[in-house]
Structures are given as C-alpha cells and as structure tokens.
N, C-alpha and C positions, 0 to 999 in steps of 0.2 A: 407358499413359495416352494419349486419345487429346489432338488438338490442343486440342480444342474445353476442356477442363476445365483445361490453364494459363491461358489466355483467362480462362476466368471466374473462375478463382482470382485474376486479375491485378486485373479489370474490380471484384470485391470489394476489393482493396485499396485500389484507385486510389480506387474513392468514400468508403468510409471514412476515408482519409488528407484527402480534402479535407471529408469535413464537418468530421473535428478541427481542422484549420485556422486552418475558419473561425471559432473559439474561440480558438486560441489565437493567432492573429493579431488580434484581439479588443482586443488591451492590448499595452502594449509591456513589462509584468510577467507573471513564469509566474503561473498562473493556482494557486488555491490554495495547498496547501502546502509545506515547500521549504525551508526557512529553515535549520532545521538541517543538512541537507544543502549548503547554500552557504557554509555554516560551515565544515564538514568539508572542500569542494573548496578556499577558500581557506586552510586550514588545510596543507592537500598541499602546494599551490602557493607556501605561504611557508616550507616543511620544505623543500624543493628534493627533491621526491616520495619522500622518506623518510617512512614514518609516524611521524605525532607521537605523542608519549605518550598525550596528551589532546588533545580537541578544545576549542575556545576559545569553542564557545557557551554560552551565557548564564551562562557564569562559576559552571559547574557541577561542573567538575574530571571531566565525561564520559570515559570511556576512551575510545580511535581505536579498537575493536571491532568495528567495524561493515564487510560485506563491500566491500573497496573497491575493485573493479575497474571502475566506475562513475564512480566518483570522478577514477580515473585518466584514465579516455576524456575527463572532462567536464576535468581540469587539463590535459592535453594537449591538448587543445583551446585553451584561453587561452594557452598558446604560441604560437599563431599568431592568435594575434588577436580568438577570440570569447571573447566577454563570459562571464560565471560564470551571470551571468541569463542570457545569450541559448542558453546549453547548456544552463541547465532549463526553457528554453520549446520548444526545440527537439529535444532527444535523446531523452525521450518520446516525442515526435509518431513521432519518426522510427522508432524502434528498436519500437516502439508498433505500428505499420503492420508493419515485417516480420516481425513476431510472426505474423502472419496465415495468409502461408502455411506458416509453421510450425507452426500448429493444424491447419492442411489439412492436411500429413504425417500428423501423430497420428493426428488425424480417422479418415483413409483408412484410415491401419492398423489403426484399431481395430475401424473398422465396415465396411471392405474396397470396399462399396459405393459408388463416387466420388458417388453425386447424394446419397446419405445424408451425407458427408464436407463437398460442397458446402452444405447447407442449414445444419448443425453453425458449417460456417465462418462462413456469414452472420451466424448469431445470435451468434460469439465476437466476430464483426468491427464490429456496430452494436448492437449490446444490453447484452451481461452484464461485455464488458471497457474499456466507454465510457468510465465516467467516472471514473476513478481512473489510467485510464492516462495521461491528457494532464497533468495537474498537476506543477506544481517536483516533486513529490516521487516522481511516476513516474519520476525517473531510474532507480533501484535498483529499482523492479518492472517496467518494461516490461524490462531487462536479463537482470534475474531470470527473466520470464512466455518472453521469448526464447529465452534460452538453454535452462530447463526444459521447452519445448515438445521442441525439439529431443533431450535426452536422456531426455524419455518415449519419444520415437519411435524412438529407435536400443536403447531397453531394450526396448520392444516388440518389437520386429524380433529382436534378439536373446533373447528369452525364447521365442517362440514361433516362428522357423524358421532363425536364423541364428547359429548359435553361435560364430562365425569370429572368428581373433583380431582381424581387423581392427575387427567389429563390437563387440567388449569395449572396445578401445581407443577406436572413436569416442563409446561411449556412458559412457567412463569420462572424456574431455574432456570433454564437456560436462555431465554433472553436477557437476564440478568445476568449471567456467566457471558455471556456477549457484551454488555455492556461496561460489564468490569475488564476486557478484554480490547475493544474498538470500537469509540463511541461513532466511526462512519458507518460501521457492519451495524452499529445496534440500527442507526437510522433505518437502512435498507432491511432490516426486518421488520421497522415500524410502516415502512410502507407496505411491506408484501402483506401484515398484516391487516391492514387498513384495506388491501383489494380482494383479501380474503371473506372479511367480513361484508363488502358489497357484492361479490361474485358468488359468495357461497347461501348467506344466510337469506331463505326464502322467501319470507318476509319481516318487516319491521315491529318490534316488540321492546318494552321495556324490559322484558325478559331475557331479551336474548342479548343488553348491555350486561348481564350478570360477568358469563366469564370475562370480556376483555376488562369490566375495571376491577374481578380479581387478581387476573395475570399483570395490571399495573401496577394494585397495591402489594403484591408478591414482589415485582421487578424494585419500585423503592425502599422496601423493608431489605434486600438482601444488596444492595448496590449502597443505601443512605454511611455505614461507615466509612466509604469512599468518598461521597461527594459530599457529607458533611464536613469533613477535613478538611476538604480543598476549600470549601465555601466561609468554612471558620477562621482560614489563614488568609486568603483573597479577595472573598466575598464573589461575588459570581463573573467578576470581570474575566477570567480567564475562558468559563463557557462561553459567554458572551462573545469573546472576542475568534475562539477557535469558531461559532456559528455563523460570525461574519466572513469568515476566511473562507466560506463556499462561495458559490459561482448563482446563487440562487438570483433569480428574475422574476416580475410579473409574466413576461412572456413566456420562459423553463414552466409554471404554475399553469399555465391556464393551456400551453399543449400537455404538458403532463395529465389534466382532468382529463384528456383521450383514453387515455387505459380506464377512467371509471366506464366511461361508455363500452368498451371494448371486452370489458374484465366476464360478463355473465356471459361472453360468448367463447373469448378464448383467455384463460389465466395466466399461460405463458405471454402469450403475446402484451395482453396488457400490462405484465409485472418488468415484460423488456421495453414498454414505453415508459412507464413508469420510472424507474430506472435511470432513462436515459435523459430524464426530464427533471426529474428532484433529487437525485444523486448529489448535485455541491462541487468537491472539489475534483472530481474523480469519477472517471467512467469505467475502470476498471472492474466494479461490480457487478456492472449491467452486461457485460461481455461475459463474466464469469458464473454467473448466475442463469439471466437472463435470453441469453443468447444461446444457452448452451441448451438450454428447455425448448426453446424455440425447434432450432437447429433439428434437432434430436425430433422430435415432432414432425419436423417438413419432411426430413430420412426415410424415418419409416413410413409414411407416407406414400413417399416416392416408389419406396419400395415394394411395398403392398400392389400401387397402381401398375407401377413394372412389370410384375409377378403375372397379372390379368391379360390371359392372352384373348385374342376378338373375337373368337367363339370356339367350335367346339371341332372344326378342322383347320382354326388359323393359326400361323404361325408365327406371327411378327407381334411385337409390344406394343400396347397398347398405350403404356403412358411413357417412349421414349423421349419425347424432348422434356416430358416433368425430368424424368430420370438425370437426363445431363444438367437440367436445370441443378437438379440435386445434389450433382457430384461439382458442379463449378461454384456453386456455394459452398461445401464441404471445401473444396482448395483454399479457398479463398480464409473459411473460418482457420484452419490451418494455417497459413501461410503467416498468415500477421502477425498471431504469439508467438509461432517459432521463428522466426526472425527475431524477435524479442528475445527469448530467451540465446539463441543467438551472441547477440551483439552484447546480451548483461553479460554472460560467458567470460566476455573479449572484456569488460569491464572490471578491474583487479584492482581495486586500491590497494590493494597487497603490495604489491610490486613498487610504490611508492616510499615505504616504510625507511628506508635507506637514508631517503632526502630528508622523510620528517621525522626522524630521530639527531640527524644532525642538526636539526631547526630546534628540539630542543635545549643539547648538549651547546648550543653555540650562539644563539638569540638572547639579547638582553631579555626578562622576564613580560614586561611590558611591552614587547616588538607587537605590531598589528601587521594581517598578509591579508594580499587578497592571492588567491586560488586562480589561476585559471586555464583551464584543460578541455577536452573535449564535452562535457558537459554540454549540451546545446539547450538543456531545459533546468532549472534547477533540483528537479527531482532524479535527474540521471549525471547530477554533478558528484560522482559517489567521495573523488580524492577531496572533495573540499569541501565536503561533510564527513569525512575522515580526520582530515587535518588537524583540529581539534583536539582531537580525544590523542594522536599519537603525538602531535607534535608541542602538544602542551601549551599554542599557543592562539589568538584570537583569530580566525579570520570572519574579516568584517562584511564578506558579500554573503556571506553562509544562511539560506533560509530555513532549515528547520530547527524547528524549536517555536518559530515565529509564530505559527496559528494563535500563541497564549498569548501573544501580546499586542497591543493598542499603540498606536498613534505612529511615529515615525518609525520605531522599529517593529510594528505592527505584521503581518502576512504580506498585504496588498504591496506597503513598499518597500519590504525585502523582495520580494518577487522582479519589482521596476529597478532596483537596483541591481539586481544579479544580471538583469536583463541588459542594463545599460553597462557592465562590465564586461559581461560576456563578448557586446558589441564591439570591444576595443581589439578582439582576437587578430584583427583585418584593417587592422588601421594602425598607426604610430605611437609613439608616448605621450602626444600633445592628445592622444582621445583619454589615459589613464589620468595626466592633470586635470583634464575637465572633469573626468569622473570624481577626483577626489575634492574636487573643490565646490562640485554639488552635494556629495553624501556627508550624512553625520558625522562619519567620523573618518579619521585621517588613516593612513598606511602606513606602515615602513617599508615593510618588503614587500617583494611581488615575485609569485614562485609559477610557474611557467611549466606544463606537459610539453616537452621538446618532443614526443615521440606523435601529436596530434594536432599537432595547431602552432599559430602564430609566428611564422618565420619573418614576417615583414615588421611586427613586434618585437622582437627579439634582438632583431638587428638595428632599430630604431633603438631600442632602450643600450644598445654598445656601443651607441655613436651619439647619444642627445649630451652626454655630460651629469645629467641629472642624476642619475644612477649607477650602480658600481657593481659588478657580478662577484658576488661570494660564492658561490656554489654552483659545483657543476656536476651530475652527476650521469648516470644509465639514461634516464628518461627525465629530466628536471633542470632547468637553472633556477636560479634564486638569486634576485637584485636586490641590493639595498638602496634605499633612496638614501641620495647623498645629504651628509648633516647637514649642510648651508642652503640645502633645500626645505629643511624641514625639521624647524626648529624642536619640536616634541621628540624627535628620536636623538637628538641634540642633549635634549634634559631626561632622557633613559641612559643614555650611556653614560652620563655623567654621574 
C-alpha cells in the first residue's frame, strides 16, 4: 500500500464524519430512533451491569435478548459522566466513521484493486450506509456494521490465502465481537462466509473444514456467557421467536442459491444476491455492503473502458454509453440514501419532549396511548418509540422490542397492528373503536403529530363525543377517551 491510498482513505473519513455531524449536532436529541435501546442501556446501568431478566420498556415484560456489547460501551460510558442520550448521539457517529476504513480492508480484499476499493469505499462512506447509521438506534448497527466489516475481511484473507492459526483466531474474535454486538450483522457475515468458502476454496477436502469449524468453536467459546444467560432465564424462546421475525421463504432460499452459482465468477455480485435473498427482516445490509462492492466494481470499470481511446489517431471514447450507463447508476446509488438521510434529518422526536413530559407529570400511572404521527412504516415511527422511555408511559401500537416475543404480542402482530392504526390517520374515530376493539389491549389516550397528519382525525375525535382534548401543544394534541366510554380508565382514576 502506497502512501498516497491511507491519505485518501483518511481524507474519505474525515468528510464523511463531518457531514454526519453536521446532523447530528443538529438537536441536542439522537436523531431518530433509539428509545428502546436507552431503555435497555439504563436498564444495564440500574442491574450494576448484570443483565436483567427483562428490559423495562414499555411495560412489555421484553426479554434482555438482545446483543449487548453495545449496551455496555454506551453504560460504561455514563460512569464517567456522559449522558445515555449523549452516547446515542454520539457512538454512532463515531464507531459509524470507523466503520469506513474497515469497508476499505474488505473492499481491497475483495477486489485487490486499491482505486476499485477506494471508489467502493466512497459510496459505503456517503451513500448506501448514510442514514440509518447516525440515528439513537445505530448504536448496535454501526457496532455490528464495524465489527462485521472487519471479520469479512480476516475470513477473506483467511479463505483465500492465509490459513494461519493466527488468522482463524483473529477472524474468529471478531465474528464473535459481531455477534455480541448484532445478531442480523452476525447472519450477513455467516453468509458472506458461507460464499467465501464456495468461491474461494479450490477444492473439496476434509481438510479444508479445519478452519471454519475452528472459527465456530472460537465464535461460541467467546459469545456462550451471553447466550447462556439469556437461555438460562428463557430458554431459547426468545432466539427462536426474533428468527421467525425475518421475512425468510422457500422462494427468498432457493433464488438466493443464485449467488452459489454466481459466487466463483463474481463475489461481489453474488454476496449482493445473496443478501438480498436471505437477509430476513432487512435489506439494508445488502445495500450497504453489497451494493457498494458492486457499484464500485462497475465505476471503475467504466472508467477504465472510458479511458480507452479507438486507436492510435482516434479521438472519441470508446466505452461512452458504458460511461453514462455508470454515472446514472452512480445517481441513482446516491439519490436514495440521501434522501434518507434527508428526511431521518427532518425526523426529531426531540422536539416532542414538551408533550411527553407532560404525559408523565399528568397521566394517571396506568394510562395506555396509542402514538400516532407520520410514521408511515413502524420502523420510521421514531415519536412512538420514543414515548415510552420519556413519557413514562405504555403505548400499545409500539413494535420494537417485539422480535423477543411470541404469540399475540409476537413481531408479526405488532407489525398488523401498527399497521391497522396507522390506517386510522385518514379516516374518523369510528376507524380508532374498531381498532381498539380488535387489539389486545385497550387505550386511554390518543396523542396525535398535529404538525403531519390527520386533520380529518382530529376534527372527528372534537366532535364524536367519545373523547375530550387535554392537551394541546407546538406539534401535539392529546385526547382522553371519555370515562363512560371506557370503563378501565374509569377504575385508573379511581
């Protein structure tokens, strides 16, 4: 490696690290979502960093499931004095950034080429892993995205030239530092492994099973303190039920076997079928990963072919419509994360804080809310998976947390729930009775983004009777459902 390509690798951090920044320096709240995860870090922080049984958000009886070495960085951290918020605005950002040239390792490795590796890294570092990385809730994926960078690239190295025990061991740390960090990232390393070992390893040997099932029994020797705890308090229902919470199919399995076909000829490409096919709940990895290797690949390419003029007195390029082909891909890879990042931007449950501090200061203990704001998906519902943790109080359309658990309040129908509440935004208060009188459980209040949504809502629930406005604030009302509608908030106030 010559000089000149740490340089650039740096001069790519460095800018990237300041445009996120300048976002999440933006507010003095993480940006998005996060809520449950600050649940979880003060939940650590009040066990005296023993894990708890359950976590304490939104009074769901959650199992502590969840990979916690994250958790730990961000409770150790409030030992000396930073904030629980100020380490999900901040650990992100950070761990976020050195992800970077840890893509450039990969990168390199995969595609040998440093200016192919350098282009790849650009588009990881300002495009495809933008805007999901800076939010509260990137603590456990910029951790995850870090650490899994790093043990593709030590299973690379080691599949294809270096079979050293030292090389088993480093790459058996950090998929385990992956796993104790984000059991979707640890997946998406078990695959790229899994296409490593078909694309890379020659041929077939009993021999050549040596390193991956030492890198396995390294990954459960340093991970088992974790999952034996969780396993000792809930038995395996909690994996179980987050592994059903993916999206997996016979059909997702059997086009995903395309990448094995695909893999000995090109590895990027088949780790971005791969990806986009046994990924689960989430396609974000294949985008950030996957696409970015791609991408990077077809660029340089491009630009090679560009470069090549038609002989030795012509003048005009030779590979001009590859070229545009190039750069309207390039737009295009662009355009979509940063719009994303964008619009998380313009997404502040900050700015909410007003309404649900008075929801605590003013709400019987026992009140239940449903949430509902511009949220259009439940994973971009940031104020009502906020709610919770500020307002101290239940709301009952809230999906995260849910992956741990089974049966009615399970993933799948928290998901149909949010979904079937969400749908009320655009219709009257006879669509919120139907809703409550399908779900598990009942409401008191219903707290309303006045700044995004629902004015024919609004005005239905000031004129049904049913309902009574307490609160009105910047961006917020807040209805109580009237007692003689709803005999349980009846026997809370009482």
């Amino acid at each position: 490696m010559d000089f000149a390509t740490p340089v650039a690798v740096a001069v790519i951090t460095l800018a990237a690290l300041l445009a996120r920044l300048a976002l999440v320096t933006s507010t003095d709240f993480p940006l998005g979502d996060g809520g449950l995860f600050y649940a979880m870090v003060e939940d650590l922080r009040a066990n005296r960093f023993s894990l708890p049984a359950f976590t304490s958000y939104n009074d769901s009886e959650i199992p502590f499931a969840y990979s916690p070495l994250s958790f730990y960085v961000a409770a150790a951290m409030g030992s000396i004095g930073v904030s629980t918020l100020d380490s999900l605005r901040f650990l992100p950002l950070t761990v976020g950034a050195a992800a970077i040239p840890a893509f450039y390792l990969f990168a390199k490795a995969v595609h040998m080429k440093g200016s192919t590796a350098l282009i790849a890294t650009s588009l990881f570092a300002f495009a495809t892993s933008f805007g999901w990385t800076i939010l509260g809730g990137g603590l456990t994926r910029t951790f995850g995205i870090f650490f899994g960078l790093l043990a593709m690239y030590h299973l690379y190295v080691l599949t294809s030239r270096d079979g050293s025990l030292k090389r088993v061991m480093l790459a058996g740390a950090f998929v385990a530092l992956t796993l104790l960090s984000h059991q979707q990232l640890a997946w998406t390393v078990s695959v790229a492994f899994g296409l490593m070992l078909v694309a890379l390893t020659p041929r077939f040997s009993w021999r050549s099973l040596g390193p991956p099932f030492a890198v396995t029994i390294i990954v459960l020797a340093l991970t088992a303190p974790w999952w034996l705890s969780v396993i000792s308090t809930h038995g395996t229902g909690p994996f179980r039920a987050e592994f059903a919470a993916g999206s997996f199919s016979p059909l997702r399995a059997v086009v995903g076997i395309v990448s094995l076909v695909v893999a000995r000829r090109s590895f990027p490409l088949a780790f971005l079928i791969a990806l986009l096919y046994l990924e689960g709940r989430s396609l974000e990895y294949a985008w950030i990963f996957g696409l970015s290797l791609v991408t990077g690949s077809l660029l340089a390419d491009t630009w090679a072919l560009a470069s090549r003029r038609r002989g030795p007195g012509g003048g005009g390029l030779r590979g001009r419509p590859a070229a545009m082909a190039g750069l309207a891909m390039l737009t295009i890879v662009w355009l979509i994360p940063a719009w994303s990042a964008v619009e998380i931007s313009h997404s502040r449950a900050g700015a909410h804080r007003p309404a649900f501090e008075w929801v605590s200061a003013n709400t019987p203990d026992g009140s239940r809310f449903i949430v509902i704001g511009d949220g259009r998906h439940w994973s971009v519902d940031f104020a009502g998976e906020w709610f919770p943790v500020l307002a101290r109080r239940e709301n009952v359309a809230t999906v995260q947390g849910s992956e741990w658990l089974r049966g009615s309040e399970g993933f799948h129908s928290r998901v149909d729930r949010h979904r079937e509440m969400q749908r009320c935004k655009v219709l009257s208060v006879e669509c919120l009775d139907e809703w409550q009188r399908s779900a598990p459980a009942s409401f008191s209040h219903v707290l309303i983004d006045t700044g995004s949504c629902c004015l024919r809502l609004r005005k239905s629930l000031e004129t049904s009777g049913k309902y009574r406005l307490v609160y009105e604030g910047k961006h917020e009302q807040i209805y109580e459902v009237a007692s003689d509608q709803n005999p349980r908030l009846r026997a809370i106030s009482e």
